[in-house]
N, C-alpha and C positions, 0 to 999 in steps of 0.2 A: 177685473181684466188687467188694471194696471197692476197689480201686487203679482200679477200669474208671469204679466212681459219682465218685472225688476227682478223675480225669482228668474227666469228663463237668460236672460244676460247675466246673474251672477253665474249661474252653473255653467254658461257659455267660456267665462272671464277664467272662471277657475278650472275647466276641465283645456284650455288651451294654453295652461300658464304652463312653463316646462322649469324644470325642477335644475339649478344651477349643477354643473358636476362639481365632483371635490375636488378640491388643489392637493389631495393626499391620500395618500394607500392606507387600507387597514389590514393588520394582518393579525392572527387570534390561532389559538391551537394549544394543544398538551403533548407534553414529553414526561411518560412514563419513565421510573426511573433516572431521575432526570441528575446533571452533573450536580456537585457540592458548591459549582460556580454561583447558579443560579442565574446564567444571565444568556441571553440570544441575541447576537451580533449582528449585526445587518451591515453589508461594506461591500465596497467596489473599489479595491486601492486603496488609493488615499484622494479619488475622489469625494468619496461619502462612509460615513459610518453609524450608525444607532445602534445602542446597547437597551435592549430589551428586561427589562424584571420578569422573574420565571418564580411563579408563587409557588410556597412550600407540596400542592398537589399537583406542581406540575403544568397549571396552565397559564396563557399569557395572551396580554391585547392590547395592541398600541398601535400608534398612526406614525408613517413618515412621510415626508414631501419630498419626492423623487422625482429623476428622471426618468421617464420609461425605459426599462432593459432588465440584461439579467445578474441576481446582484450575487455576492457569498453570504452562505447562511455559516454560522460556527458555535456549537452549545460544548464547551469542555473542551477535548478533543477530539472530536467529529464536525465535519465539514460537508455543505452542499451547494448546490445551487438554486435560485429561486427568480422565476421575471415576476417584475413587481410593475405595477403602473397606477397614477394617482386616478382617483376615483373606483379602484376596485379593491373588495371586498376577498379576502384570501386567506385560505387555512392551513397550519401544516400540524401533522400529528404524526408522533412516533414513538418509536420505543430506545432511549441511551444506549442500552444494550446491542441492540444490533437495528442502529440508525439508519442504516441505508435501505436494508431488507424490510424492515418496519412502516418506513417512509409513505405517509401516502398525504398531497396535496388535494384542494376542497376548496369552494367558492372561484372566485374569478379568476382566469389564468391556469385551470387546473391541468386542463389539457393539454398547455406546453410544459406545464412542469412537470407531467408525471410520464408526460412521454419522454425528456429528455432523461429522467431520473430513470425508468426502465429500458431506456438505448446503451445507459450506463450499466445495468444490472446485467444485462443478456450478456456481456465478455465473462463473465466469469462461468458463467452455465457452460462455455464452451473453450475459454483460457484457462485449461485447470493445472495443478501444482502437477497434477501426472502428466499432463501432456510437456509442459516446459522440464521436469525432470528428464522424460524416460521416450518422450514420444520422436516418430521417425519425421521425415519430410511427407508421404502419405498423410499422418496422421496429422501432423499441421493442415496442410491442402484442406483435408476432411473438414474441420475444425471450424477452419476460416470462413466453406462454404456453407458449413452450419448456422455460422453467427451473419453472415449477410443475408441468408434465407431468413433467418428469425428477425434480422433491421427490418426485411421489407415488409415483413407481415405486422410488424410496427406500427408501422406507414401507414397500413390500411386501417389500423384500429382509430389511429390517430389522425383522422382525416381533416380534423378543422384546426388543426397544427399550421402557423403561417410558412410560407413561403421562405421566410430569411429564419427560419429557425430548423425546418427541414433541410434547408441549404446546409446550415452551420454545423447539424447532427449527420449528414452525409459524408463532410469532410470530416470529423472527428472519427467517425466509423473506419473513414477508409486510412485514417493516417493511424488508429490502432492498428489494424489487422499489417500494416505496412511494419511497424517496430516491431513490432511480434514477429514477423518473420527476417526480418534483420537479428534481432537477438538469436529468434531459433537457430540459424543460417551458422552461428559459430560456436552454439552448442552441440548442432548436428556434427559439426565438420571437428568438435575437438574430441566428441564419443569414437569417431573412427578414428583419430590421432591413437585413442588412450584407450582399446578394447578390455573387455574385459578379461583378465589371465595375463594381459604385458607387464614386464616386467617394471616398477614403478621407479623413477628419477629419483636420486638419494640426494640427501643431505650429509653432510658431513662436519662434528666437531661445532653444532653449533652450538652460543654462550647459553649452559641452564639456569633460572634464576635461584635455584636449588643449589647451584651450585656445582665446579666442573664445564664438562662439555659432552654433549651428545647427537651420536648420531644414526640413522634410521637402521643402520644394520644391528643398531644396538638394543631394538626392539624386537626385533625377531625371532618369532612362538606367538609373537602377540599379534591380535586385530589394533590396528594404527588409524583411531579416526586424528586427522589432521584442520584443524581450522587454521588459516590463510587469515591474517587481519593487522589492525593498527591502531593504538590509542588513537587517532584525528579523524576514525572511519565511525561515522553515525551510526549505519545498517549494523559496524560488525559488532559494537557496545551495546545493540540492541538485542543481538543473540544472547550476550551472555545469561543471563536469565533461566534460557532456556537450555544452553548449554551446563547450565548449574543442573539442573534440572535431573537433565539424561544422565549427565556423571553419576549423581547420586543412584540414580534408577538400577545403572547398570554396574555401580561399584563392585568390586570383589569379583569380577568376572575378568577373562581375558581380553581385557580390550585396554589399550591406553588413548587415551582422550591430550591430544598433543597441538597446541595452541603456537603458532609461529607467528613473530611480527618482523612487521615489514620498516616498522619505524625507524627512520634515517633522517629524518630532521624536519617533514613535512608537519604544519601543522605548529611549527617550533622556530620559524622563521628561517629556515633551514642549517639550523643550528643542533648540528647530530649528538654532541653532548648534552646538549635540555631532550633531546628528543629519547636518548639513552636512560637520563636520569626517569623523565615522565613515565617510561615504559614500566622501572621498578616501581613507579609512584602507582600507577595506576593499576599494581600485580597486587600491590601492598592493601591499601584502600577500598580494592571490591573484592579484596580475598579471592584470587581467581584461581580457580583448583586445576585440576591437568598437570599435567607439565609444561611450561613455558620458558617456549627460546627464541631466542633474536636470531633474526637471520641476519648472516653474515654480510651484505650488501645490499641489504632493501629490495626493493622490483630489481635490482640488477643480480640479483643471487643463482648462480647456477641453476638450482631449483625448482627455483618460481620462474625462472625464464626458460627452463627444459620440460616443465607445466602448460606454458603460455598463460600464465597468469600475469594480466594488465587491469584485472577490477579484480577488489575485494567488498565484501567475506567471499572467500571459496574453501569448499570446502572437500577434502579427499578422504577415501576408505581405503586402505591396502590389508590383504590378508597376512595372514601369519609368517607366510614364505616371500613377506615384503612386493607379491605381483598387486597388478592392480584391480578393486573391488568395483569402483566407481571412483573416476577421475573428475566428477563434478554432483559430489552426492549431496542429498538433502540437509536441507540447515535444520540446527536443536528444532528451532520453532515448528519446521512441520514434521507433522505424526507418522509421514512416510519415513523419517531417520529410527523409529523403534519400532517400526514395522519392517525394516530392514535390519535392526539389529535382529530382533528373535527366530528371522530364517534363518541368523548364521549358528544357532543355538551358540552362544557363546559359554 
């Protein structure tokens, strides 16, 4: 009887003990594909940061002692978010190649992270390159009411999603859908400035690095794609690539590929002699093909200001009888600029 009561209080002792929680996160997962870095970043600013080991297959497991919230994930260059909080148990797997789309969260916390990672995903199902290209004010409206119908059926999937994170994802939804239509708002209004068949704003006389000077009348017979840019502009050195690209694709055709900078000194401390010299440094250095001219007064250029060009890269199409093709056409990078080339049969 006594050995039954000392058994009977130990399983009492031990099924009432409660298990301390952890003062720290664990997080584990695979990235297929994975960077040449090898490493998975974990940061919030410069409040916090741990750099993660990413084993040759790809997979990784390590603990931090955080504060609860939601932190930046970064493997190479790709970029996410993730809430993390100490004592829980959290997975991320994906694939480098197309990180986002890939993406799926597991173990603790999966719920706000895959909902806020899919409230992310759903703009583009419904912000596509054709609608910012070529779409009307209609087709925005449509669009917009497309992608709020699909947040809120979000919502219902995601129902144990807290309170201050639905909050956070509501306003993030609605201050998207709000820039998007400020953007739209002066692409709509510059496609009616600049119809198709008007006659297109010239240039004139300006410096070739070829050597000489030239100007749009002096192209004419030919289809005129024009890129708008500047050695100091990140996006527009990010085309060239692809602007290599199409050149070559479409060489030997009637089309001249005509590259205008805007540089005047920005970038150069506003010192428009380095900013003159850089412009040949950087014609020189990435071998940039085209023909390439400096416009004669930066954003102040006849031009670019009978354009309404105030951001770059932009970029314009004129046909052969120098009218206008498209006054804000597709950049190298997307697939609708040689899906437009081959309607013109050039």
């Amino acid at each position: 009887m006594k050995r039954l009561l000392a058994l009977c209080i130990a399983l009492s002792l031990f099924a009432c003990k409660k298990e301390e929680p952890k003062d720290y996160a664990t997080i584990s997962g695979k990235i297929e594909n994975s960077h040449e870095s090898k490493t998975l970043k974990i940061f919030k600013g410069r409040e916090y940061e741990k750099v993660i080991t990413i084993a040759d297959d790809g997979t990784f497991k390590d603990t931090l002692k955080i504060v609860e919230g939601d932190y930046s994930i970064q493997h190479g260059e790709q970029y996410g978010v993730m809430y993390l909080k100490n004592d829980n148990e959290s997975t991320l797997n994906t694939d480098y190649e197309s990180f986002d789309k890939s993406l799926v969260f597991g173990g603790d916390g999966s719920d706000i992270n895959n909902f806020s990672l899919q409230s992310f995903l759903i703009s583009s199902d419904y912000f596509t390159e054709e609608l910012v290209s070529n779409g009307s004010q209609e087709d925005l409206d449509t669009a917009i009411n497309k992608y709020n119908s699909a947040y809120e059926e979000l919502k219902k999937k995601y129902v144990d999603v807290d309170s201050i994170h639905i909050a956070q994802m509501d306003k993030n939804v609605e201050g998207q859908a709000k820039q998007l239509k400020q953007y739209m708002a002066s692409k709509i209004a510059m496609r009616a400035q600049f119809p198709e068949g008007k006659a297109s704003p010239t240039f004139v006389n300006y410096e070739n690095f070829a050597g000489g000077n030239t100007s749009l009348s002096d192209l004419k017979g030919k289809y005129v794609y024009m890129d708008i840019w500047a050695t100091w502009c990140g996006p527009c050195k990010a085309e060239i690539p692809s602007l290599k690209k199409v050149e070559k694709q479409f060489h030997g055709k009637n089309i001249e590929f005509v590259s205008i900078s805007v540089d005047e000194g920005r970038g150069y401390k506003g010192d428009a002699a380095k900013a003159y010299e850089g412009w040949k440094k950087m014609i020189t250095e990435k071998e940039l093909g085209g023909m390439q001219l400096l416009a004669d007064n930066g954003f102040r250029s006849t031009f670019i200001q009978d354009y309404k060009i105030n951001g770059i890269p932009r970029f314009i199409l004129v046909d052969p009888e120098g009218n206008i093709i498209n006054a804000d056409a597709p950049r190298p990078s997307n697939p609708q600029l040689v899906e437009l080339f081959n309607t013109l049969k050039l």
